[in-house]
C-alpha positions as CSV (number, residue, x, y, z in Angstrom):
1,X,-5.3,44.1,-57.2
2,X,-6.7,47.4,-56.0
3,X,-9.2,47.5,-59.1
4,X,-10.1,43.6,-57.8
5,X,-11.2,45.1,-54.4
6,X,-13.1,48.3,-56.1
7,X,-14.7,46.0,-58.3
8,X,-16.3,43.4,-55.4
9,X,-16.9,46.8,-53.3
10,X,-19.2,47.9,-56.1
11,X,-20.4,44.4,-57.0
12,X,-21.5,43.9,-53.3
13,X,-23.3,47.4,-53.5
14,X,-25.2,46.4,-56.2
15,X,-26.0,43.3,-54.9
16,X,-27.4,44.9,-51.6
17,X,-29.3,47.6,-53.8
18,X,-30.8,44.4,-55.7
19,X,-31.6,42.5,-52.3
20,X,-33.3,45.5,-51.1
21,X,-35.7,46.2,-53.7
22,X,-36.5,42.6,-54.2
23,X,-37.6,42.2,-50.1
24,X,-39.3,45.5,-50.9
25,X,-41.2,43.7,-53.5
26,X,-41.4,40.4,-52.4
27,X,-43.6,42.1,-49.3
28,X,-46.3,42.6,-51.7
29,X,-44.7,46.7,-51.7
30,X,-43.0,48.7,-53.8
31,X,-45.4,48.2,-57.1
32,X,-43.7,51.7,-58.3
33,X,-40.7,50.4,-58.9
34,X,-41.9,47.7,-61.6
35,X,-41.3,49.4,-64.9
36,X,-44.4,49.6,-67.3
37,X,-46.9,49.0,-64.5
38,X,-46.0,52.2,-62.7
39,X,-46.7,54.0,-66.4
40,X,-50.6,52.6,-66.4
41,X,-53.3,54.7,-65.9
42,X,-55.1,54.4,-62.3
43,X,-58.2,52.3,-63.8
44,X,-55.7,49.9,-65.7
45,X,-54.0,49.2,-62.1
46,X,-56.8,48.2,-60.5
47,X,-57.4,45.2,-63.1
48,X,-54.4,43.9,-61.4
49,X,-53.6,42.2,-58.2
50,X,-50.7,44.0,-57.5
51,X,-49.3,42.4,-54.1
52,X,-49.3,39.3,-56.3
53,X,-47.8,40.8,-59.5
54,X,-45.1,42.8,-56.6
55,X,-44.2,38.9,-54.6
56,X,-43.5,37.4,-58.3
57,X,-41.3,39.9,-59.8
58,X,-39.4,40.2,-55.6
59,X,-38.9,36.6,-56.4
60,X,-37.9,36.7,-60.0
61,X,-35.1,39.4,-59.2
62,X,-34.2,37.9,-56.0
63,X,-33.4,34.7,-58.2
64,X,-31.0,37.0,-60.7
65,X,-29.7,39.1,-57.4
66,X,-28.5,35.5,-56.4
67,X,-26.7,34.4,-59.6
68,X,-24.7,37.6,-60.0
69,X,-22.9,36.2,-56.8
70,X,-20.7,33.3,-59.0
71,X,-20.9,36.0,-62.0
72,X,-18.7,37.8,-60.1
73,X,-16.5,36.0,-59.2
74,X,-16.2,33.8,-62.2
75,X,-15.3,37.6,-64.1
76,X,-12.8,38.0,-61.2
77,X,-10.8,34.4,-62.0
78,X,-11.6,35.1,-65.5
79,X,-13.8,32.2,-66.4
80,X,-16.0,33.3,-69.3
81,X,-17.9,30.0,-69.5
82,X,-19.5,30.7,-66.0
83,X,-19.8,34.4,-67.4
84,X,-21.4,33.5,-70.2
85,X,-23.6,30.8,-69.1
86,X,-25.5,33.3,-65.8
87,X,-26.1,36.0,-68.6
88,X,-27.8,33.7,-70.7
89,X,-29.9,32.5,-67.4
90,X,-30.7,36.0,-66.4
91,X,-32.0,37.1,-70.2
92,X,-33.6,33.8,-70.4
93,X,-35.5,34.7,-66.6
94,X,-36.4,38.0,-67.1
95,X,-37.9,37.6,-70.7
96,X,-39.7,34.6,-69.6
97,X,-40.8,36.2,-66.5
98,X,-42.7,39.0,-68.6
99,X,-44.0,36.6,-70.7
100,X,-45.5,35.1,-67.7
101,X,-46.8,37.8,-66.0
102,X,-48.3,39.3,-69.2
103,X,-50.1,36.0,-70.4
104,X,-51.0,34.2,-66.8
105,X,-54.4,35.5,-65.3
106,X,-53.2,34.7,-62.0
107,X,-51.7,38.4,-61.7
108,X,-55.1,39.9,-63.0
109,X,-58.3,40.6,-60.9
């Protein structure tokens, strides 16, 4: 029981972590904290809109920030089904949200 309660405690930190940064984003701030675009050079950033680029990838970890929520507690009543069907949802969102980003236009200048 005590490692039930430890778990959600952490669980519910994470998921606040995750809800900030994504409100961070979503605000068209916080471009730093997108992995690979925060590596390009200044003249390569500017070929990008980034408050556009910062709202989209807000909203796409906003979506996986809100399926973690049954994850959770599917792990805690031990259904793996449930488990195993949000894991596949948040591979199958975050590779096909870089696909998007890196072959729509609507993110570039």
């Amino acid at each position: 029981m005590k490692n039930d309660i430890t778990g959600l405690i952490i669980c519910g930190f994470i998921f606040l972590l995750l809800l900030t940064i994504s409100m961070t984003l979503r605000s068209g701030r916080g471009a730093f904290l997108i992995s690979g675009y925060n590596m390009l050079s200044k003249e390569e950033k500017e070929k990008y809109n980034e408050k556009t680029l910062c709202r989209y990838i807000g909203n796409m970890l906003l979506l996986i920030d809100v399926l973690l929520v049954p994850a959770v507690f599917a792990g805690l009543y031990n259904i793996t089904w449930i488990s195993l069907v949000i894991f596949t949802m948040i591979v199958v969102i975050s590779v096909g949200g870089i696909i998007y980003v890196n072959t729509n236009s609507k993110f570039k200048k």
